[in-house]
ROPA-928572 format. One line per field, with one value per residue (C-alpha): residue number from 1; x, y, z. Coordinates in steps of 0.2 Angstrom, whole numbers, padded with zeros to 4 digits, always signed. Each point is the difference from the previous one (the first is absolute). Layout:
N
n	NUM	...
u	X	...
v	Y	...
w	Z	...
//
This chain:
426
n	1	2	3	4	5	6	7	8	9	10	11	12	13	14	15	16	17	18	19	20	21	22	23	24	25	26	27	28	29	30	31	32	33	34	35	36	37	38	39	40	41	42	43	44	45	46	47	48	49	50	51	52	53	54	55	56	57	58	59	60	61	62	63	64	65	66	67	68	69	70	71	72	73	74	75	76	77	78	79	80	81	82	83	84	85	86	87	88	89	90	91	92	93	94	95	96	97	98	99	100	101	102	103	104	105	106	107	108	109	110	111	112	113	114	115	116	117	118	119	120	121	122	123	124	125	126	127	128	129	130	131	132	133	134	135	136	137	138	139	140	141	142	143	144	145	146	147	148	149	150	151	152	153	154	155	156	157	158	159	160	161	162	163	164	165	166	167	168	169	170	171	172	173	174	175	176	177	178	179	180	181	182	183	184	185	186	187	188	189	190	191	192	193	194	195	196	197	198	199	200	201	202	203	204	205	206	207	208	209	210	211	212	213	214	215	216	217	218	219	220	221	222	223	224	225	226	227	228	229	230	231	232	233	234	235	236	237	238	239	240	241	242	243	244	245	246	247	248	249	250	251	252	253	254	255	256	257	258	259	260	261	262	263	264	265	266	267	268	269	270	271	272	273	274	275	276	277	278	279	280	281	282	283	284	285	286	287	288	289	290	291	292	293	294	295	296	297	298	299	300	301	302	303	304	305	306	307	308	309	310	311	312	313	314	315	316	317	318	319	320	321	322	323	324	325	326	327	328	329	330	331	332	333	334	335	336	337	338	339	340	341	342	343	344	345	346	347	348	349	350	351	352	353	354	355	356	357	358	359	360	361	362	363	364	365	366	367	368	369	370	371	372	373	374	375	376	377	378	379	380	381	382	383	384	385	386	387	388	389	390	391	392	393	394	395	396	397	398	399	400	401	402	403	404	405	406	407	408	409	410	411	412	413	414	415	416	417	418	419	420	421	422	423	424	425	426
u	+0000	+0014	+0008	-0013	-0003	+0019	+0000	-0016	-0004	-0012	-0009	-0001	-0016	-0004	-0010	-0008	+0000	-0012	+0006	+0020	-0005	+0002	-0008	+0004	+0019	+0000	-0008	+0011	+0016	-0005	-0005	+0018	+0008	-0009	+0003	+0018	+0002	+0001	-0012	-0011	+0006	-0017	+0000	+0004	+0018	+0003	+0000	+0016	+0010	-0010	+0007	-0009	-0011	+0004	-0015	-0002	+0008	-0014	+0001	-0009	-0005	-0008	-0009	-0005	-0015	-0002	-0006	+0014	+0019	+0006	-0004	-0008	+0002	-0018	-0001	+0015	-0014	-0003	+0018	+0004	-0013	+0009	+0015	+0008	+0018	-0011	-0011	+0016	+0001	-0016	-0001	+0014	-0001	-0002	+0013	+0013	-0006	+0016	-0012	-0006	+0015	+0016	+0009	-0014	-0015	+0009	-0015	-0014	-0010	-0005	-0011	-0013	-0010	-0016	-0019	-0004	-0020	-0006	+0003	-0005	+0003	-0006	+0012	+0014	-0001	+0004	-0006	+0012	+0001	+0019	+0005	+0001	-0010	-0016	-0014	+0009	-0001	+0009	-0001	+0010	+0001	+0006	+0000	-0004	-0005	+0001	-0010	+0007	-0007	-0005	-0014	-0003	+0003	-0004	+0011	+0007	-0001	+0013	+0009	-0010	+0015	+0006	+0017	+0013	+0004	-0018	+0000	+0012	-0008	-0015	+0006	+0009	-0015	-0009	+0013	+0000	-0019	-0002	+0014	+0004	-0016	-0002	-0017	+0007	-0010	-0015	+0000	-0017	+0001	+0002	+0007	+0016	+0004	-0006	+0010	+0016	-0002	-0004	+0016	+0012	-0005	+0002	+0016	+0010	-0006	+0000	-0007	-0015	-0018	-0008	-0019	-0004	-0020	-0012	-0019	+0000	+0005	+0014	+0015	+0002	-0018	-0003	+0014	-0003	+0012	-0005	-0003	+0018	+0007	-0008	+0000	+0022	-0002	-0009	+0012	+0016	-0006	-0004	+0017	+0006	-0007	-0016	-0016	-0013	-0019	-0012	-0015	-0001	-0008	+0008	-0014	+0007	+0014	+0001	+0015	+0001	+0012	+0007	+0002	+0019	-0006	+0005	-0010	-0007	-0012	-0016	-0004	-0017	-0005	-0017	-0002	+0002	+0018	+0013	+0019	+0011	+0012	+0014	-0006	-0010	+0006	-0014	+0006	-0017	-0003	-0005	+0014	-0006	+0009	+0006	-0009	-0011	+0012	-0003	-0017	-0016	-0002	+0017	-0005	-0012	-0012	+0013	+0013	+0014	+0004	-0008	+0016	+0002	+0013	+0015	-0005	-0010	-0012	-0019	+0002	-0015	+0013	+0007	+0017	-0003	+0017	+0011	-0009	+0006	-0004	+0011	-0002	-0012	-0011	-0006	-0014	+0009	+0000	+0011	+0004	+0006	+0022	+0013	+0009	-0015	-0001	+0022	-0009	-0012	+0012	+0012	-0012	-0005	+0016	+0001	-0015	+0005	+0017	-0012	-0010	+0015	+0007	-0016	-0002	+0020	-0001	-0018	+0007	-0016	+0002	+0002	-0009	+0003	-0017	-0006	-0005	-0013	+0008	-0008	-0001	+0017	+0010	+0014	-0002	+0014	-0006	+0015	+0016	-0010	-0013	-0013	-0004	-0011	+0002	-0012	+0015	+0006	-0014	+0005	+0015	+0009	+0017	+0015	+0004	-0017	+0006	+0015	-0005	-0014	+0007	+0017	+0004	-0009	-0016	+0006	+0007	+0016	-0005	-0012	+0013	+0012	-0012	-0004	+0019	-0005	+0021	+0002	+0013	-0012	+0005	+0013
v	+0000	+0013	-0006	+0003	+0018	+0006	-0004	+0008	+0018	+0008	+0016	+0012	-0005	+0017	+0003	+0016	+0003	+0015	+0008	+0004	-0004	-0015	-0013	+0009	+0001	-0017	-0009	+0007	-0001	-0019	-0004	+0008	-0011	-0018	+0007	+0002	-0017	+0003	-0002	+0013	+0015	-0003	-0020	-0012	-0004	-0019	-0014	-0003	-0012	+0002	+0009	+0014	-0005	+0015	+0005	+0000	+0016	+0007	+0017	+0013	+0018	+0006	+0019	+0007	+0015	+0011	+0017	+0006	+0003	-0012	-0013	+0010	-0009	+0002	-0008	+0014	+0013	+0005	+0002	+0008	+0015	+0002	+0001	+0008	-0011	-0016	+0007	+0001	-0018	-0006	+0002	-0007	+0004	-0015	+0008	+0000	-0017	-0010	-0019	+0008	+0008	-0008	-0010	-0009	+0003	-0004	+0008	-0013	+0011	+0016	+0011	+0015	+0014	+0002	-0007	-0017	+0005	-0017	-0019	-0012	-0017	-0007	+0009	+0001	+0018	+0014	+0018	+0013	+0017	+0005	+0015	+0017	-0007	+0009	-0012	-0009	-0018	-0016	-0018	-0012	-0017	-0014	-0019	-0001	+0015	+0003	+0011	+0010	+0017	+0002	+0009	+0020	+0009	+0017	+0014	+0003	-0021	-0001	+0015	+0004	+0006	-0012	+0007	+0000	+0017	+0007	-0012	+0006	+0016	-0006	-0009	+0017	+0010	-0013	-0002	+0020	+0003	-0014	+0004	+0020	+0006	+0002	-0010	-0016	-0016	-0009	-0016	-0006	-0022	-0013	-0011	-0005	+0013	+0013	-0010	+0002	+0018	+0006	-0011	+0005	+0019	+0000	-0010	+0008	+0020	-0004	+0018	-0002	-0001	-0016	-0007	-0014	-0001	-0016	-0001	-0016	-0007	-0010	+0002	-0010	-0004	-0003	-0014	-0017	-0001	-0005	+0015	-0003	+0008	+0017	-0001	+0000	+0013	+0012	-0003	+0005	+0014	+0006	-0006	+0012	+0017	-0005	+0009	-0012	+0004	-0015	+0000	+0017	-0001	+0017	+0009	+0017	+0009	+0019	+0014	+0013	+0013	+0005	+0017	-0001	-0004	-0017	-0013	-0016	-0013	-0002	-0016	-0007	-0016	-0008	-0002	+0020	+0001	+0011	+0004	+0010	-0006	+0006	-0016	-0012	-0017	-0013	-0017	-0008	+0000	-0019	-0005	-0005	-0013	+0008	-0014	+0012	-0006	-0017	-0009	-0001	-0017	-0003	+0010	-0002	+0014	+0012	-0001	-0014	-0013	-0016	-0011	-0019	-0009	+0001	+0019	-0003	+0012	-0011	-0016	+0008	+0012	+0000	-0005	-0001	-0011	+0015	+0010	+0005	+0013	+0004	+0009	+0013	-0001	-0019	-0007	-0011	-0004	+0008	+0019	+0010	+0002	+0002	-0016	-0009	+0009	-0005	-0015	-0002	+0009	-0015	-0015	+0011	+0001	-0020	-0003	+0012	-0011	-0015	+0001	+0009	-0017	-0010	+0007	-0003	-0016	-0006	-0005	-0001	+0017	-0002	+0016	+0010	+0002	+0012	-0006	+0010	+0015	+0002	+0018	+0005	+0019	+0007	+0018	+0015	+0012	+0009	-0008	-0016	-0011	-0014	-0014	-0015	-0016	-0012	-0014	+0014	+0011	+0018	+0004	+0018	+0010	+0010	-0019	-0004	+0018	-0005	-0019	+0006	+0019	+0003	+0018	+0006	-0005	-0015	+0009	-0012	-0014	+0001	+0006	-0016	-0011	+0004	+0002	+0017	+0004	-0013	-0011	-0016	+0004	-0002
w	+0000	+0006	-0014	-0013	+0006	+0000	-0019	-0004	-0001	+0010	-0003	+0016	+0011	+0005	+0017	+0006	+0016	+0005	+0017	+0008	+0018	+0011	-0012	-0017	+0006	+0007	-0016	-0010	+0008	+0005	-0018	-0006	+0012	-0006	-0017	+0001	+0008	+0017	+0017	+0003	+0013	+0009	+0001	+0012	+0002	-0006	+0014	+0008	-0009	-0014	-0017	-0006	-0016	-0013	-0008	-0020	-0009	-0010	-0009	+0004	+0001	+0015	-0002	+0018	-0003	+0015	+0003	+0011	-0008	+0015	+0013	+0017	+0017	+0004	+0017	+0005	-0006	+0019	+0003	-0020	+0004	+0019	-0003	-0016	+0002	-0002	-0016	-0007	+0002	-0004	-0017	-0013	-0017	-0011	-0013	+0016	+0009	+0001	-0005	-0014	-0008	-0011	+0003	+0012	-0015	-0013	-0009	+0006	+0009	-0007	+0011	-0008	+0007	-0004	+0002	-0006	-0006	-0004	-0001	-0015	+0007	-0016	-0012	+0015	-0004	+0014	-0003	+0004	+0003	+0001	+0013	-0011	-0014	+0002	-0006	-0012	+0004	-0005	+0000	+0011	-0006	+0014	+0002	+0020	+0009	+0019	+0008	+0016	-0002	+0017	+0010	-0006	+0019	+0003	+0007	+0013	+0002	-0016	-0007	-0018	-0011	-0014	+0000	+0011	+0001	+0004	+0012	+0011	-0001	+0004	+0016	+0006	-0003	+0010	+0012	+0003	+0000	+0016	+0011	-0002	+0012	+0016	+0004	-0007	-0016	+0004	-0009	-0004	-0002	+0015	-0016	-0001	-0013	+0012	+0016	-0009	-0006	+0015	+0008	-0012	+0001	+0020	-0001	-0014	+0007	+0017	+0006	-0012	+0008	-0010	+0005	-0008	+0000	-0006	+0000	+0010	+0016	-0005	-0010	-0018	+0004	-0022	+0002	+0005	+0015	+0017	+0011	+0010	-0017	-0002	+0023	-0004	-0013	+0008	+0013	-0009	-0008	+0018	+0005	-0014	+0006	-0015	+0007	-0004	+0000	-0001	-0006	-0008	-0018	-0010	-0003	-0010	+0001	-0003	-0004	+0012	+0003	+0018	+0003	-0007	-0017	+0002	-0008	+0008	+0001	+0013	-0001	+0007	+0004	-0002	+0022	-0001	+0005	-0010	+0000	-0010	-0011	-0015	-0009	-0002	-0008	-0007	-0002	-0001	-0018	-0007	-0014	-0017	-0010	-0016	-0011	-0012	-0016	+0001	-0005	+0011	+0001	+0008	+0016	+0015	+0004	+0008	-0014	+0007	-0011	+0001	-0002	+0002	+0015	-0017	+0000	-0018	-0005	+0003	-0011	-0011	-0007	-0016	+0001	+0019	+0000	-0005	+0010	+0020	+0012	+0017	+0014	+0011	-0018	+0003	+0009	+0013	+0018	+0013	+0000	-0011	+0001	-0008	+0004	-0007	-0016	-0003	+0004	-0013	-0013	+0004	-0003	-0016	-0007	+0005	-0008	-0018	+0002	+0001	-0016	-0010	+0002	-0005	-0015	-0003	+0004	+0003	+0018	+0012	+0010	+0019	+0005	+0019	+0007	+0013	+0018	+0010	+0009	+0018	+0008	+0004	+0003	+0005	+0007	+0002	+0014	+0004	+0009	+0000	-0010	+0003	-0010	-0002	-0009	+0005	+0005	+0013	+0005	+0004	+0003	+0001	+0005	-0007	-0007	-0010	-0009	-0002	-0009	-0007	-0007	+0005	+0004	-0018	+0000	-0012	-0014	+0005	+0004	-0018	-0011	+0006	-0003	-0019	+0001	-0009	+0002	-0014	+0010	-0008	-0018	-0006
//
C-alpha cells in the first residue's frame, strides 16, 4: 500500500478550515502533522515500549478563514481589557505566529481574512468575502471542511476589532474609561465572564472600587455546578476586596454629572437601591454561534451544529463524510471551553487524516469519536481559582490557578499545547 502511494502522484486534498481559534488552530496544525507523517501535537503519546505508528503522508493544502488578522486568547479577555501589558499578549498575528510561518509551514497552511457567507455542501463550495474587497465575493472549493468558527460574543465580553492594531486601542480606551474615576466599575453578570472581569480588574488596579452585582442569590447560578462552586466563588471575589451585591436585578442606569463636571453613572436596581459608578460593565449578554453561512438543515433551533460522535455534519447531509464542525459552535454535552474545542479540532483533524487515507487506499477508516462531556470549569477570581470536575468535586487555591491557568489566564499553557512556537515542525 505505502508502496503504491509513493509512486503515484497525488493531487493536493485541500481542506478549509473556517475559524483561527482553539479548534480551527488545532485542526489544522493536527492535520499538517498526520499529513507530514508524523503523530499529531494533540494525541496521546504512544504506550511505553511501543514504537510510534507514523501516520500516512498525504498532500495537502489547508486554508484557515477568520475574521480577525490573528489568533485572540479569548479566555485571557478579562485579564487583555485589565491590563494593557497582557493585551499586548493576547493577540498574535497569524502573519507573525512562529507554527504557521517557514520554515515550520512549509506553505501547507495558508490563513485569509475575511467572512466565509455561505456553505454548499453539495458542490464543496465556500462563499467568501475577502477583508478590503467590498462585496465582491468568491468561491472556495475544498475536499473536507471543518467548521470551528465559534460563538459571535458581544463587547465588552470579547474585544470587537478584527485587527490587531485597533485592538490594542480598543483595550486601552477600555482600560482608561474603567479605572481613571474616582467612584469605581459595576460589573453587571454573576457568570463566569462577569466573576473573572470583576477579579481581574480588582487584582491587576488594586486601588479600583469593583462591585460585582447578579440578579440572583447565588453566583454561576445559569451553570450546572453544585451550589459549593458559585458558595467558593463568591467567596474569593470577597477575599479579593470584590464588592458583591446579590440579588439585585439592574434596572437602568443613568449619566449624571457631579458638580465638577465630571461624568458618572447612577445605577438603579429593580429592589430600589442605587450607587454611583464611572462604569458600568455588562457581561450577561447570551453568545450566538456564528453558524448563519452554513445550511439550515445542519443546525438545531438555536444555530449549533448538529454533528455526529466523528464530528460529521448529520448523516442526512450531502457529503456529510467530508463534512466536520469543532468547537463552542456544536451541540454537545459538557460546557463550553477552550480545551474541549483543541479537543474536538484534534479528533477532526484525526478523522480528515482518516478518510484522506480511505479514499487513497480504500483502508476501512478508524474514526475518533466523542464521549459525553459532564459539567466541568475552571474559574480565575484573582490570586486564586475553583474548579469542578465531577471525579474531584470542588476544589480551589493559588494551585487550582496555577494548573488550571498559570499566571496568564492560559495564554501559556494554550499556546504550548498547540505548540504555536513551532518547535513540532520541523
Amino acid at each position: 500500500m505505502g508502496s503504491m502511494f509513493d509512486s503515484s502522484p497525488q493531487a493536493p486534498f485541500k481542506v478549509l478550515v473556517i475559524g483561527g481559534s482553539y479548534g480551527g488552530l488545532s485542526a489544522a496544525l493536527n492535520l499538517r502533522d498526520l499529513c507530514s507523517g508524523r503523530a499529531p501535537r494533540c494525541g496521546e503519546p504512544a504506550a511505553e515500549g511501543e514504537p510510534p505508528v507514523a501516520p500516512m503522508q498525504v498532500t495537502v493544502e489547508i486554508t484557515i478563514i477568520d475574521e480577525r488578522d490573528g489568533f485572540y486568547h479569548l479566555i485571557g479577555s478579562p485579564l487583555a481589557l485589565a491590563s494593557e501589558s497582557f493585551a499586548e499578549k493576547a493577540w498574535i498575528k497569524f502573519d507573525e505566529m512562529p507554527a504557521l510561518r517557514a520554515p515550520h509551514n512549509k506553505d501547507v497552511i495558508r490563513v485569509r481574512q475575511g467572512s466565509v457567507q455561505a456553505v454548499d455542501p453539495a458542490r464543496k463550495v465556500a462563499t467568501f468575502v475577502a477583508r478590503g474587497a467590498g462585496l465582491q465575493t468568491e468561491e472556495v472549493r475544498y475536499d473536507y471542511l471543518v467548521v470551528a468558527a465559534g460563538l459571535r460574543r458581544v463587547w465588552p465580553v470579547v474585544p470587537q476589532s478584527l485587527r490587531r492594531k485597533q485592538y490594542l486601542f480598543e483595550a486601552a480606551e477600555h482600560i482608561r474609561a474603567v479605572t481613571g474615576g474616582r467612584n469605581g466599575v459595576v460589573v453587571v453578570g454573576g457568570g463566569a465572564v462577569g466573576v473573572e472581569m470583576a477579579s481581574e480588574l480588582k487584582l491587576v488596579h488594586p486601588h479600583l472600587k469593583v462591585t460585582l452585582v447578579h440578579s440572583r442569590d447565588k453566583l454561576l447560578s445559569a451553570e450546572p455546578l453544585p451550589d459549593n462552586v458559585g458558595e467558593r466563588a463568591l467567596e474569593l471575589l470577597r477575599e479579593g476586596g470584590v464588592d458583591v451585591l446579590l440579588p439585585h436585578r439592574l434596572d437602568r442606569a443613568e449619566e449624571i454629572k457631579d458638580e465638577s463636571g465630571n461624568v458618572g453613572v447612577r445605577v438603579h436596581f429593580a429592589n430600589g437601591d442605587s450607587m454611583l459608578a464611572d462604569q458600568v460593565i455588562m457581561a450577561v449578554s447570551k453568545s450566538v454561534p456564528t453558524t448563519t453561512f452554513l445550511p439550515k438543515d445542519v443546525l438545531d433551533e438555536q444555530g449549533y451544529v448538529r454533528i455526529q460522535p466523528s464530528l460529521n455534519f448529520p448523516s442526512e447531509t450531502p457529503n456529510a463524510a467530508d463534512h466536520f464542525a469543532a468547537g463552542d459552535l456544536v451541540r454537545w454535552s459538557g460546557i463550553k471551553r477552550c480545551g474541549g474545542a483543541m479537543h474536538m479540532g484534534h479528533f477532526a483533524a484525526v478523522n480528515v487524516h482518516q478518510r484522506m487515507q480511505q479514499k487513497l487506499s480504500g483502508a476501512e477508516p478508524k474514526l475518533s469519536e466523542l464521549s459525553e462531556v459532564p459539567p466541568m470549569m475552571g474559574l480565575a477570581v484573582g490570586k486564586k481559582a475553583v474548579a469542578y470536575w465531577p471525579e474531584a468535586g470542588m476544589t480551589s487555591g493559588e494551585d487550582v490557578l496555577k494548573a488550571f491557568f498559570g499566571d496568564d489566564l492560559g495564554f501559556t499553557i494554550c499556546y504550548n499545547y498547540l505548540q504555536l512556537g513551532g518547535d513540532k515542525a520541523t
